[in-house]
N, C-alpha and C positions, 0 to 999 in steps of 0.2 A: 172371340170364341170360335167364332167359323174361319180366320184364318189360321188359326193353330189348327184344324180340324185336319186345312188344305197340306198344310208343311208337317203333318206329319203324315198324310197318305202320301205326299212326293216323298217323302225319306221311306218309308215303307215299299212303295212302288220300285224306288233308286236299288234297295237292299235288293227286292227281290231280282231285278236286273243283273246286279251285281254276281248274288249269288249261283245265277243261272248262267251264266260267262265262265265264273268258275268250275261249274261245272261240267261244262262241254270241253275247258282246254284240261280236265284233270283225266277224262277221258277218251283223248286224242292219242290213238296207238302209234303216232308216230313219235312225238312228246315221249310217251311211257317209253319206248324202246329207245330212244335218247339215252331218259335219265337212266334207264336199266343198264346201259352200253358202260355209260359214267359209274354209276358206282360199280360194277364189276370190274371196271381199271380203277378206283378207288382203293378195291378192295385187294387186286394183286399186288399195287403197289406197295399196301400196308404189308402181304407177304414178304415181298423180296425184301424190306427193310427188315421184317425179324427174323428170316434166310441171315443176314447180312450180320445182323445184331449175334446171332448161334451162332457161325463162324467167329466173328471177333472174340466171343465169349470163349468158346473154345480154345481159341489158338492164344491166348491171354498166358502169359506165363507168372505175372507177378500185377501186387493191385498196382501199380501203376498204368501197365497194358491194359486191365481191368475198366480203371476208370476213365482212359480214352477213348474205351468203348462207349461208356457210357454218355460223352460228354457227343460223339460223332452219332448215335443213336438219338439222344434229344435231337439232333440241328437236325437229323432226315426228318423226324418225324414231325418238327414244329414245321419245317418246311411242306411238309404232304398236308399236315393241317392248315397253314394259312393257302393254298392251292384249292383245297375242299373249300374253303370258308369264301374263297376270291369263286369259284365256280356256283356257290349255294346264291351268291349274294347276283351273281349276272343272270339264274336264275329267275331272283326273284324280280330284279328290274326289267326282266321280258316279258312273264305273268304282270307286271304293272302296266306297260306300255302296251300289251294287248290288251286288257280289260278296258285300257283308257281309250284307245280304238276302236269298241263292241261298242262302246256308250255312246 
C-alpha cells in the first residue's frame, strides 16, 4: 500500500515537472517568433499557390487545360503539406529532446 502511495507521488511530482518545462518553452519569445516567422511563410506560400491555381484557371481554354490545372495544383499543394507536416513533426522532436534535457 505504501509503495503505490510512493509511485504515484513520483508520477505526480514527474507530471508536474513535465508540465512546468512545457510551459516555460511554450512561452519562450524567441521559440513564439520562430514559429510565428514559419507559419507566415506557410501561409504566403499557400497564397502564391492559389495566385498560381487563378492564373491557370483562367488562362484554361478547354476542360483539358482545365484539368491540368488541376492535377499541378494537387502536386503544389500536397507538396506544401508534406513540407508543413516534415516541419510540424521536427518541431515536435525538439520540444521532446528539450524536455528530456530539463528532466
Amino acid at each position: 500500500m505504501i509503495a503505490k502511495k510512493y509511485i504515484l507521488l513520483t508520477i505526480t511530482y514527474s507530471a508536474f515537472l513535465l508540465i512546468s518545462a512545457i510551459a516555460v518553452a511554450d512561452h519562450d519569445p524567441a521559440t513564439f517568433q520562430a514559429d510565428k516567422d514559419q507559419h507566415i511563410a506557410n501561409i504566403l506560400e499557400r497564397i502564391q499557390i492559389d495566385q498560381k491555381d487563378l492564373s491557370c484557371v483562367q488562362a484554361a481554354q478547354d476542360h483539358e487545360a482545365l484539368k491540368a490545372c488541376r492535377i499541378t495544383i494537387k502536386e503544389d499543394r500536397d507538396t506544401l503539406e508534406t513540407k508543413v507536416k516534415a516541419q510540424t513533426d521536427d518541431k515536435k522532436a525538439q520540444k521532446g529532446a528539450k524536455n528530456k534535457e530539463k528532466q
